[in-house]
C-alpha positions as CSV (number, residue, x, y, z in Angstrom):
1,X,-39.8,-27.0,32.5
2,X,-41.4,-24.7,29.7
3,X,-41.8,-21.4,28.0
4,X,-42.7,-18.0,30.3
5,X,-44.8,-15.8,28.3
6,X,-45.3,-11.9,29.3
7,X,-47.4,-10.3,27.1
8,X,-47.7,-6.7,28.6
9,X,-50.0,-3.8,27.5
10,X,-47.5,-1.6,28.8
11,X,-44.0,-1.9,30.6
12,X,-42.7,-4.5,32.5
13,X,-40.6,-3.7,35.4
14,X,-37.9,-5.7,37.1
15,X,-37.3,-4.2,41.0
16,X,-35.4,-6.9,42.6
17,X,-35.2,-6.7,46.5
18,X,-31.3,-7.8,46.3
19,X,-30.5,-5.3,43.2
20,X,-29.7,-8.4,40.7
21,X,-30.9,-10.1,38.0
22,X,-29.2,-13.2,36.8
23,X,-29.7,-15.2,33.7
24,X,-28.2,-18.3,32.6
25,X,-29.8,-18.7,29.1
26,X,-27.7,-18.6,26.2
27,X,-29.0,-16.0,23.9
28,X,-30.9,-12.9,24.8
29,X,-32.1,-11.3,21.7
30,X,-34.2,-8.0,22.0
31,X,-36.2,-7.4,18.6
32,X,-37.8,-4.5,17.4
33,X,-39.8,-3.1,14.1
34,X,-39.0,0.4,15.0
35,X,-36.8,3.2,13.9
36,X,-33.5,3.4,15.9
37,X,-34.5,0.8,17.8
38,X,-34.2,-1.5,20.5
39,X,-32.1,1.0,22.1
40,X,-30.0,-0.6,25.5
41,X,-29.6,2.2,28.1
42,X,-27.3,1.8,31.3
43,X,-28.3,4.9,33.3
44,X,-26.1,5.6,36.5
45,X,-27.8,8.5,38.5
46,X,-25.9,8.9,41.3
47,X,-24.3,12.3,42.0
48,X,-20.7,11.5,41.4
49,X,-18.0,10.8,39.2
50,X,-18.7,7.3,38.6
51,X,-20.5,5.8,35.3
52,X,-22.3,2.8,34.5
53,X,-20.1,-0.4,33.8
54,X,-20.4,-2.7,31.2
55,X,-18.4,-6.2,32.0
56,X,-17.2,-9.1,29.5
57,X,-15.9,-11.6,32.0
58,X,-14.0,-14.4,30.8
59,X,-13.8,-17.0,33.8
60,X,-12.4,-20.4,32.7
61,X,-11.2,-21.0,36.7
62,X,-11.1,-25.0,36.6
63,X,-9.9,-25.2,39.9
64,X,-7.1,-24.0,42.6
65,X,-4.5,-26.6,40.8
66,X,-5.3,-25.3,37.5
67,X,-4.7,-21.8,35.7
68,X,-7.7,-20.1,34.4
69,X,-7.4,-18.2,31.4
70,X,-4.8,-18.3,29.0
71,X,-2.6,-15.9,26.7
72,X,-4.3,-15.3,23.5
73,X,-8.1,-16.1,24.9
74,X,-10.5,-14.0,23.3
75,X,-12.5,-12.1,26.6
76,X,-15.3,-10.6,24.7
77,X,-16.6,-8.9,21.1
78,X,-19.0,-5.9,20.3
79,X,-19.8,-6.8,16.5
80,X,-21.6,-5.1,14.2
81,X,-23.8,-7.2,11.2
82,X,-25.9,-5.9,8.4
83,X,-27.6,-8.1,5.2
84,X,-25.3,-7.1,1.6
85,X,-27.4,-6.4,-1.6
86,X,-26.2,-10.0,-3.0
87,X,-28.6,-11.1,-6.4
88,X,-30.9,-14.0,-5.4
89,X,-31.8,-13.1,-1.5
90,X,-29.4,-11.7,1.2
91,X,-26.4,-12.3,3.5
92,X,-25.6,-11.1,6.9
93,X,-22.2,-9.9,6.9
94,X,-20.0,-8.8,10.0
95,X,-18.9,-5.5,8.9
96,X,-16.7,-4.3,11.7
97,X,-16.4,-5.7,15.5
98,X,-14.1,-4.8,18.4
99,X,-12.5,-7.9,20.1
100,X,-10.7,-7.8,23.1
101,X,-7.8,-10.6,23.9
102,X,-5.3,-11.7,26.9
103,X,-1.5,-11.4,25.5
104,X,-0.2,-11.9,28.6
105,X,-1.8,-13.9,31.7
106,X,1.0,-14.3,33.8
107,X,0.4,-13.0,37.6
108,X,1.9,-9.4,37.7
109,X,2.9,-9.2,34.2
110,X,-0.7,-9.4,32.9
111,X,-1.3,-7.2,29.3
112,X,-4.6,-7.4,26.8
113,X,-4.9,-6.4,23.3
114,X,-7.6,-4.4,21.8
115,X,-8.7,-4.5,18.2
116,X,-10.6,-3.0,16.1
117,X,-11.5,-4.6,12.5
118,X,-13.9,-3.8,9.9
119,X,-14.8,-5.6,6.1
120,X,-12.3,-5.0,3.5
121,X,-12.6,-7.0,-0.1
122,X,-10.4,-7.4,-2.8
123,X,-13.1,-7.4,-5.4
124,X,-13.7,-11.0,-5.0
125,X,-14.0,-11.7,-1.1
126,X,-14.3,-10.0,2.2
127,X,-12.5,-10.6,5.2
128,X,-12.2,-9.2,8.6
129,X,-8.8,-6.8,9.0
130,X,-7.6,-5.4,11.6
131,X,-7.7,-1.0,11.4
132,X,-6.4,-0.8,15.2
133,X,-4.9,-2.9,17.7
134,X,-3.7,-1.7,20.7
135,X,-1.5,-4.0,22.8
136,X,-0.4,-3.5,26.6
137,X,3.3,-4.6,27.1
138,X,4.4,-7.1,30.0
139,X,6.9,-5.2,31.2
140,X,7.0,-2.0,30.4
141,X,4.0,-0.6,31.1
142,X,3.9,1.0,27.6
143,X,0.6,0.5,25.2
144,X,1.6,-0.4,21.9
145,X,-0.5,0.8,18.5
146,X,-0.7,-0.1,15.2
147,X,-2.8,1.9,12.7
148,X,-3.5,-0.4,9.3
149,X,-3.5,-3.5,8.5
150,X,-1.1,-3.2,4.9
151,X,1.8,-0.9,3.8
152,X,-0.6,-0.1,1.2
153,X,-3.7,1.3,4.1
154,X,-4.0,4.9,4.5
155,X,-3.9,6.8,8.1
156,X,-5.2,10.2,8.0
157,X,-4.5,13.2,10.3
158,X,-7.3,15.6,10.1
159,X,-5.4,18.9,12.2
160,X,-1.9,18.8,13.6
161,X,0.1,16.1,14.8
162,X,2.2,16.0,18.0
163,X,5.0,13.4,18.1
164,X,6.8,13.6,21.4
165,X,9.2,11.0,21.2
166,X,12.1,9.9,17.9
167,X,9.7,9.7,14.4
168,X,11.1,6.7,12.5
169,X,9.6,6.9,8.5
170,X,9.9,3.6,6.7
171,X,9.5,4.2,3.2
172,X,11.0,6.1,-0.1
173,X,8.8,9.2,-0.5
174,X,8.5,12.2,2.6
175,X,6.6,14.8,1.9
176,X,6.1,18.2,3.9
C-alpha cells in the first residue's frame, strides 16, 4: 500500500525461480540523461534458430458466450515522439508510429493490417498519414500493400524492380 524505492550503487538483478516477471501497473517508463540511451535489449542465447519475441496481446475475452476481439481493434503501437522548435516553449509531437489492427476476426478467416504512418503538414497543420499499410485478405491468403497515402506521394525504387504478375499504371504520363 505504498511506493518501493531501490536505490542501487550498481545493478539490480531480477532471477526469478519460475523464469517470469509480471507487472500489472499501468505505465513503465525507463528514463535516462545519457547519450543513446535507455537502450531495451531482448537477448536470446540459446544455440538455435529461434529469436527473442516481443508480444502485443490484445485479450478482450469477456467470457465463453461472448466474442473477444473485434474487426478493426487496434492490437498494439510502436510510436515514435520528439519536442518541435515551436516559439514560446515546446510540443511533443508523434512523428511516425507503426500500429497494428484486426480486419478480420472471424474463426478461420482471421486477417490483420499493418501500418506504418509518419507527420506530414500542409504548412498549417500536421497529421498522422499513412506511408504503408499492409493488409492480409480473408480469403485468399494474399497480403495486400499500399505505398502512399495521395496520388500526389512519391514511391521511390532505388535499383531494379521485379513485377511478376500484370502491371496496371493509373495515370497520363509513363516514362521509361
Amino acid at each position: 500500500d505504498g511506493n518501493i524505492i531501490l536505490d542501487a550503487a550498481g545493478n539490480i538483478v531480477l532471477e526469478p525461480g519460475g523464469g517470469s516477471i509480471t507487472s500489472d501497473a499501468q505505465n513503465f517508463t525507463i528514463i535516462s540523461q545519457e547519450s543513446s540511451k535507455p537502450a531495451y535489449t531482448l537477448q536470446n542465447t540459446k544455440d538455435d534458430d529461434s529469436a527473442a519475441i516481443f508480444t502485443f496481446d490484445k485479450n478482450r475475452f469477456v467470457s465463453s458466450e461472448e466474442a473477444g476481439t473485434a474487426d478493426g481493434d487496434k492490437l498494439g503501437t510502436i510510436q515514435w515522439t520528439g519536442t518541435n522548435n515551436v516559439i514560446g516553449g515546446t510540443e511533443l509531437i508523434t512523428y511516425a508510429n507503426i500500429g497494428a489492427f484486426i480486419e478480420e476476426v472471424d474463426d478461420t478467416d482471421e486477417s490483420g493490417m499493418l501500418k506504418m504512418q509518419v507527420a506530414a503538414s500542409n504548412g498549417t497543420v500536421s497529421t498522422m498519414q499513412d506511408g504503408l499499410i499492409i493488409r492480409g485478405d480473408k480469403s485468399t491468403r494474399d497480403a495486400n500493400v499500399t505505398i502512399g497515402n495521395l496520388p500526389s506521394s512519391t514511391t521511390t525504387v532505388a535499383g531494379s524492380l521485379t513485377v511478376t504478375s500484370d502491371l496496371t499504371v493509373n495515370g497520363d504520363t509513363v516514362t521509361f
